[in-house]
C-alpha positions in Angstrom: -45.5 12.9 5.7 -44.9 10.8 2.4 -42.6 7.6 3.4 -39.6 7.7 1.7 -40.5 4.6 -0.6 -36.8 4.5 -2.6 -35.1 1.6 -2.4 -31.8 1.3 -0.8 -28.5 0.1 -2.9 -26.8 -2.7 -2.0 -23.9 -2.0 -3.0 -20.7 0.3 -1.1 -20.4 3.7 -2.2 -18.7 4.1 -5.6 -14.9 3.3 -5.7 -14.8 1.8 -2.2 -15.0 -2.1 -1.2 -16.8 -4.3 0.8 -14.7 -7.1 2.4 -16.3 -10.3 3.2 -13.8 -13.0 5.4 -12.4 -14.3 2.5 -11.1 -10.7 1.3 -10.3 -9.4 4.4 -8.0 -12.8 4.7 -6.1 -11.3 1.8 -6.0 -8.1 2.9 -4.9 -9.1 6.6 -2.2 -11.1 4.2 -0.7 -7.8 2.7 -0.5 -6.2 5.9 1.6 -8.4 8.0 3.9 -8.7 4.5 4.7 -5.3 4.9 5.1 -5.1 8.7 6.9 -8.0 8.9 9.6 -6.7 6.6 9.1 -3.2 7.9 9.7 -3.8 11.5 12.7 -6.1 10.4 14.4 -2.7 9.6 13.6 -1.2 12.5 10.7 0.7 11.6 7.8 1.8 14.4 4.5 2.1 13.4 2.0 5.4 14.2 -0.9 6.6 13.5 -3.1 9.7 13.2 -6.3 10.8 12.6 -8.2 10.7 8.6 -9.3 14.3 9.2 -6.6 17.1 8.5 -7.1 20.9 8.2 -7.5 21.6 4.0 -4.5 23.9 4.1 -1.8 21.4 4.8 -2.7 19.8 1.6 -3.2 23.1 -0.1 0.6 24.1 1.1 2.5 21.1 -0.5 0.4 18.3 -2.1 -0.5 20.7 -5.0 -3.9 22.3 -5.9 -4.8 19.9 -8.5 -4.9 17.7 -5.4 -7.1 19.7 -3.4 -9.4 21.2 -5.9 -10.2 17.8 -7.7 -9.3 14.8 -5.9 -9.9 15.6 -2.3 -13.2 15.1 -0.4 -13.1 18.6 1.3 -16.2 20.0 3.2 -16.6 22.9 5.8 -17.3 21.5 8.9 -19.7 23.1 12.1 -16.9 25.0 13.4 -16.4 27.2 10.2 -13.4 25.0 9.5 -11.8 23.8 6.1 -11.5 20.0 6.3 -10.0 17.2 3.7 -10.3 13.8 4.7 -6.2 12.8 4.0 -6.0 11.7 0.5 -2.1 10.6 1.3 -0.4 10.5 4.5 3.4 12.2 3.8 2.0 15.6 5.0 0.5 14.1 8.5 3.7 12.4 9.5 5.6 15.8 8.5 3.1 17.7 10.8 2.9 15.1 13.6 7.0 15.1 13.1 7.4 19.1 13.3 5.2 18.9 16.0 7.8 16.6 18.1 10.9 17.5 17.1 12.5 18.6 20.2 11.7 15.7 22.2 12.2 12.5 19.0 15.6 11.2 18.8 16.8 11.1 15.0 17.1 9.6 12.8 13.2 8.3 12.8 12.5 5.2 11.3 8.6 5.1 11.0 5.4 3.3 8.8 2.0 3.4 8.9 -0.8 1.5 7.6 -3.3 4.3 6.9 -7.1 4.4 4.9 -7.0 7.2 1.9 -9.1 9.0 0.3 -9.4 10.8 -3.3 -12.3 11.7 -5.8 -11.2 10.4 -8.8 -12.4 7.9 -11.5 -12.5 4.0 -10.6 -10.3 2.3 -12.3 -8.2 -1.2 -12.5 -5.8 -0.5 -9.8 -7.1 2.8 -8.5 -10.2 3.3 -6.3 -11.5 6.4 -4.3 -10.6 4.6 -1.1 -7.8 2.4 -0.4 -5.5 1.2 2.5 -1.6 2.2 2.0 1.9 1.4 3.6 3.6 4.3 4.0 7.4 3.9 5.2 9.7 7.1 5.8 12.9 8.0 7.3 14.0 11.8 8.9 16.9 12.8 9.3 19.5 11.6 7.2 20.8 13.8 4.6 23.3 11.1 2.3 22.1 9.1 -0.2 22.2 6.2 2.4 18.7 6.7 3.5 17.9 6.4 0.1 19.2 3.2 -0.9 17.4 1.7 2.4 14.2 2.6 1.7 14.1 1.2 -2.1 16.2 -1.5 -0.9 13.1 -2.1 1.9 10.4 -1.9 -0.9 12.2 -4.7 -2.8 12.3 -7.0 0.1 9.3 -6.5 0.7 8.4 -7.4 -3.0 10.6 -10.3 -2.8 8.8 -11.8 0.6 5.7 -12.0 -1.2 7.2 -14.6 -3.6 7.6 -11.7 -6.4 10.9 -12.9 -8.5 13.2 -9.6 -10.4 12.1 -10.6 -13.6 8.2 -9.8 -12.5 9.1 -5.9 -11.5 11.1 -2.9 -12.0 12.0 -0.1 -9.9 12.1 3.0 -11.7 14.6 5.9 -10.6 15.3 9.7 -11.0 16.2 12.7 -9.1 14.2 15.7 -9.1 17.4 17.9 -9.0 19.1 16.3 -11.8 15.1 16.8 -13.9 15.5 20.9 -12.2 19.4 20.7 -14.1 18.0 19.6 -17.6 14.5 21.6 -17.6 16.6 24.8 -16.1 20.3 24.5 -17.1 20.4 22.5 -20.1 17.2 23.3 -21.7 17.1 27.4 -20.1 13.6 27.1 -18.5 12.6 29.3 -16.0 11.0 28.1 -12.9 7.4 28.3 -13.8 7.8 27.3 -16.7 9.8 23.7 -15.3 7.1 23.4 -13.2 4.2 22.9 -16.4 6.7 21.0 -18.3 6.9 18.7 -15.3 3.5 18.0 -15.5 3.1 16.9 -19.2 6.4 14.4 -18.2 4.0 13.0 -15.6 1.8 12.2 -18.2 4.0 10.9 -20.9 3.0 7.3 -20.0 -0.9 8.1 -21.3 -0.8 10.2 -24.0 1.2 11.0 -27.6 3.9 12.2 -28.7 1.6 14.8 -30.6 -0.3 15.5 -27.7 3.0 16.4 -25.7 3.9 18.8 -28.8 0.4 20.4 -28.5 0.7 20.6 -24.9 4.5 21.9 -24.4 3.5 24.8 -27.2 0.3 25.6 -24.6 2.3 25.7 -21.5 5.5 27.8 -23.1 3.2 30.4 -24.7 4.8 29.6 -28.5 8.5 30.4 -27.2 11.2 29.0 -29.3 12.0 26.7 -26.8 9.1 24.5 -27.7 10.8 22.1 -29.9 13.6 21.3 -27.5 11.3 20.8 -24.6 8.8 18.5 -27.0 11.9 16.7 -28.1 13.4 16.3 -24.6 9.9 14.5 -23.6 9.4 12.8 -26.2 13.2 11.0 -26.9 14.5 11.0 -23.4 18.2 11.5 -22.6 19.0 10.4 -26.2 18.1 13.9 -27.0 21.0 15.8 -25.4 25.0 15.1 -26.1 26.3 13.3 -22.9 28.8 16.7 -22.3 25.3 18.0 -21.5 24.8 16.0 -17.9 27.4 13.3 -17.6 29.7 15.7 -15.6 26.7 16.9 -13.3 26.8 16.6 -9.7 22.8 16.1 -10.1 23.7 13.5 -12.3 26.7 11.5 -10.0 24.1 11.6 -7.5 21.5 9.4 -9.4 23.9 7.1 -10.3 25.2 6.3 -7.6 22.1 5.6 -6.3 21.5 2.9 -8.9 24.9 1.4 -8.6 25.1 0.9 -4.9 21.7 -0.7 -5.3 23.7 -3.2 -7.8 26.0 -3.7 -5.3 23.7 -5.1 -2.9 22.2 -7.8 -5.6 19.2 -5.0 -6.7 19.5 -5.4 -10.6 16.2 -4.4 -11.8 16.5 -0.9 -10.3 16.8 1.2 -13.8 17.0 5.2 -14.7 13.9 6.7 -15.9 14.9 10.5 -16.6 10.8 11.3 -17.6 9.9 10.0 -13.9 8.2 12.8 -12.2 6.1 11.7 -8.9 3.3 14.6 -9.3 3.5 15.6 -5.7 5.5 19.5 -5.5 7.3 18.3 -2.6 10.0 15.9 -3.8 13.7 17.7 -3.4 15.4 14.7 -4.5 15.6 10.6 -5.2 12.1 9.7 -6.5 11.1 6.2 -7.5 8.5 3.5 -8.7 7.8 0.2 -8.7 6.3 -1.6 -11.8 5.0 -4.5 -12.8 6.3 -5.6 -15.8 2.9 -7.9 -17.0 1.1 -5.2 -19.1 -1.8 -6.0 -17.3 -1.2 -4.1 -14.6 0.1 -0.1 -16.4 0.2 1.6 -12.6 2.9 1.9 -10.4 2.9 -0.5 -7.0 4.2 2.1 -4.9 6.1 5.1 -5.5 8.5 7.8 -3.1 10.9 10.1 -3.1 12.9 12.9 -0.6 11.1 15.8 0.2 13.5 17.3 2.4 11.7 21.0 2.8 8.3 19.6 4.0 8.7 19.2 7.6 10.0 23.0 7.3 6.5 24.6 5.8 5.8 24.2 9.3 7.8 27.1 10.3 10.8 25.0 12.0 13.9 23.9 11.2 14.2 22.2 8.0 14.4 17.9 9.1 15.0 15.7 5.8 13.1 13.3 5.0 12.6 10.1 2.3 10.0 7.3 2.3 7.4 5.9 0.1 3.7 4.9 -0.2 2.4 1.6 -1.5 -1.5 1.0 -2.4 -3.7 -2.2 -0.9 -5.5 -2.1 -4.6 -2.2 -2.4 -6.8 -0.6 -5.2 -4.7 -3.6 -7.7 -4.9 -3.9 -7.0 -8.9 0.2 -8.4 -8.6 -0.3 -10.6 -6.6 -3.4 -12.4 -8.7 -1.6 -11.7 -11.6 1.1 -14.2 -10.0 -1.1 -16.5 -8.1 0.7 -15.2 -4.7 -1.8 -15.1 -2.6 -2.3 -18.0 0.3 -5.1 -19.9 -0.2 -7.8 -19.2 2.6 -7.7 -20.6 6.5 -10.3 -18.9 8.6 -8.7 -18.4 12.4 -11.5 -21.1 13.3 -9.8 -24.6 13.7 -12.4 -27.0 14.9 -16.1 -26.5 14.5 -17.9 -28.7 17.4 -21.4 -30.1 16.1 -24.2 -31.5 18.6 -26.8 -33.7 19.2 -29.8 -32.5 20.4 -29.8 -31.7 24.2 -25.9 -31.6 24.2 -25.5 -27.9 23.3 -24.1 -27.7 27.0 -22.0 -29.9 26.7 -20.2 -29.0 23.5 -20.0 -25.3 24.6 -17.8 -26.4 27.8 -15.6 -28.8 25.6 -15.2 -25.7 23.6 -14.5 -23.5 26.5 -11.7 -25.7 27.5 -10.1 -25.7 24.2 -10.0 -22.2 23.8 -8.1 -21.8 27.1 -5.4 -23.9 25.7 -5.5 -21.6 22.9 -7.8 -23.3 20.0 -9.9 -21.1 17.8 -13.1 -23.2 18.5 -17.0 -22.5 16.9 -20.0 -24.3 18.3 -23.0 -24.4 16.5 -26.1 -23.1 18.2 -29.1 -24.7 15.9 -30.8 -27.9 16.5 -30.6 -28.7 12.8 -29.0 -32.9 11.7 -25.7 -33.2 12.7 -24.7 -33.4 8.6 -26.6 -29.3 8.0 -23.8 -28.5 10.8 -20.6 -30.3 9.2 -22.0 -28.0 5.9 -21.5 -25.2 7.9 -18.1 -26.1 8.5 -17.5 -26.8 5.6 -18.7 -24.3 3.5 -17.2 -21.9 5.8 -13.4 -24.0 5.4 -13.1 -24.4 8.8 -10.4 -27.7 8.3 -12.0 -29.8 11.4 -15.0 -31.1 12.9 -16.2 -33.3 15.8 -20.1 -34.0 17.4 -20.9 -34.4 20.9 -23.5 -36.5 21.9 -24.2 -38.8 24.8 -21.5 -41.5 23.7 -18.8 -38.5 23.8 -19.8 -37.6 27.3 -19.8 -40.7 28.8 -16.5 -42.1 27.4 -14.7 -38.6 27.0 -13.4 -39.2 23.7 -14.5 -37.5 20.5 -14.0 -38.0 17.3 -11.9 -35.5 15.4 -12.7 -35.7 11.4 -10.7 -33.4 9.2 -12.5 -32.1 6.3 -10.0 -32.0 4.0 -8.7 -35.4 3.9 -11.6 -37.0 5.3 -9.4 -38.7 7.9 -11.0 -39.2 11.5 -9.3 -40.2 14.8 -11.2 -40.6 18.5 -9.5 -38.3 21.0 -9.5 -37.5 24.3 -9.7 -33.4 25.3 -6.0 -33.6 26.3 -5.4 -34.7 22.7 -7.1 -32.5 20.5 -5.5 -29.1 20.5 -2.6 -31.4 19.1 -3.8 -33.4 16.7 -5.1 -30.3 15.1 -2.3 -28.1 15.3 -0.1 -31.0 13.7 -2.9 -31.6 10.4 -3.1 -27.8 9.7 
């Protein structure tokens, strides 16, 4: 047999990421921002499994989803599998599942890895990590204004200021009420046009022309629908929508979000969210730098998906926000923390005291201390480079001097300051200079 004499890449799998300490510290970051606002509302976290059967996301994510952005295979069994390429579907299942024995209204959030085929890009990869926050069982608007009200803290606790982001608004009955009511569009027809609006953002206005005459078979209609796309609200008389309850309803989601200090929550009658679920409220979040074009995080009510189950209907609203999006902002801003490995103190040696160092270390991790000892023989000034290079903030060497007397000296990298301590002293000394 040949031996298989191909090299092998270095590099992760196209679209995914490899995180060295120094990313994973920024990533670790993210996460406890979101849980730490999350859990202050009273959120639980869960969790499930990355494997659902492929029909779930054939019944309500869309086929577009399923057919071209889903890593789908047929597994041993026979059986159609999609590794979850969003997790709204899951925590419907995993809620239908439950009903009769959770106590409503839920208040749950996940941190869950995602999957989807699609083209890498500046702030979208194949893989990424996502909070997803949602709420069952409240019908009102109420529920509504939590969650965005949530996201913005949540922007906000990251050091993000109102004039950096916007948070983009509609509601996907008052969209139904223009395609259907105002502009006479039947339901299949709403449907297409809903997916050139989800488009709007990348293409132009003579594309949406071409594409609205495709998708209404030439009907007469056309213009009006072009028109509609392409100018906004501007296109109909206010008589048109004003007086609609569809329409109430979205305002008075904006204005109660005024009311509690949100200002830079704004109407956006062309937002869409491209998932088929969404009943109600949907919203974005963008950054207003150019630099980043893609929405932080985005949500909406979808208060029929629990019921695809075959159960009672149970509403319910919530969001997702990307890993990938959130450290473009948050570069974009200089927001991020510089980096402090967990290790405190790095002990060094002389040779024949490796013993000793590891029981000093031993002892200072019982008092708590994040402590590293190095195991080489190498000069006491190769292991401060360790330390060093790996920003571990303080060092000290054992040797026979440090035995004897007890006391060590504690030298902190950054300023270069030393100080002879005992063991009773360290933990600290250290905690005080980080």
């Amino acid at each position: 047999m040949e031996k298989n004499t191909k090299k092998l890449s270095l590099e992760p799998y196209k679209g995914t990421r490899d995180f060295y300490p120094q990313d994973q510290f920024v990533q670790n970051y993210i996460f406890s921002v979101w849980r730490k606002v999350v859990e202050s509302y009273g959120y639980l976290e869960y969790g499930a499994s990355i494997l659902e059967e492929t029909e779930l996301y054939k019944a309500k994510s869309g086929d577009e989803i399923v057919n071209e952005q889903t890593y789908t295979f047929t597994d041993r069994g026979g059986r159609d599998v999609t590794i979850r390429p969003e997790m709204t579907p899951t925590v419907a299942r995993m809620v239908a599942q439950k009903r009769k024995e959770l106590s409503f209204p839920l208040r749950w959030y996940s941190i869950p890895n995602l999957f989807r085929y699609e083209r890498p890009q500046r702030g979208r990869l194949r893989e990424h990590w996502q909070l997803n926050v949602d709420m069952f069982g409240v019908d009102g608007i109420d529920a509504d204004i939590e969650i965005i009200s949530l996201a913005h803290d949540a922007m906000r606790a990251f050091g993000a200021t109102a004039e950096q982001f916007v948070i983009r608004i509609n509601n996907r009955k008052f969209l139904n009420f223009l395609l259907r009511e105002v502009l006479g569009l039947n339901p299949e027809q709403s449907q297409a046009v809903s997916k050139i609006m989800d488009k709007k953002d990348k293409i132009s206005s003579a594309d949406v022309d071409e594409m609205v005459k495709e998708k209404m078979g030439g009907s007469e209609k056309s213009v009006d629908v072009a028109n509609f796309i392409n100018r906004g609200l501007d296109f109909f008389e206010d008589s048109k929508y004003k007086n609609s309850e569809e329409y109430k309803e979205l305002m008075s989601v904006q204005q109660a979000l005024v009311k509690k200090g949100i200002k830079n929550a704004v109407i956006d009658e062309m937002l869409v969210r491209g998932f088929d679920y969404y009943t109600g409220t949907v919203f974005e979040m963008y950054d207003t730098n150019p630099k980043n074009p893609r929405a932080l995080f985005g949500g909406g009510r979808y208060d029929d998906l629990v019921g695809i189950f075959g159960v009672e209907k149970v509403t319910g609203i919530g969001f997702g926000w990307g890993d990938v999006t959130t450290r473009d902002f948050l570069e974009t801003y200089n927001l991020l923390p510089p980096y402090q490995p967990p290790v405190k103190l790095y002990i060094c040696h002389l040779e024949n005291y490796l013993e000793a160092a590891n029981k000093l270390a031993s002892n200072l991790r019982e008092q708590g201390l994040a402590v590293a000892v190095d195991l080489t023989d190498r000069k006491v000034s190769a292991q401060v480079k360790t330390a060093d290079k790996e920003k571990i903030p303080f060092v000290l060497v054992v040797g026979e001097e440090e035995v004897k007397s007890g006391k060590y000296k504690v030298k902190s990298l950054k300023e270069s300051a030393e100080k002879e301590l005992s063991q009773q002293e360290i933990l600290n000394f250290i905690n005080a200079g980080i």
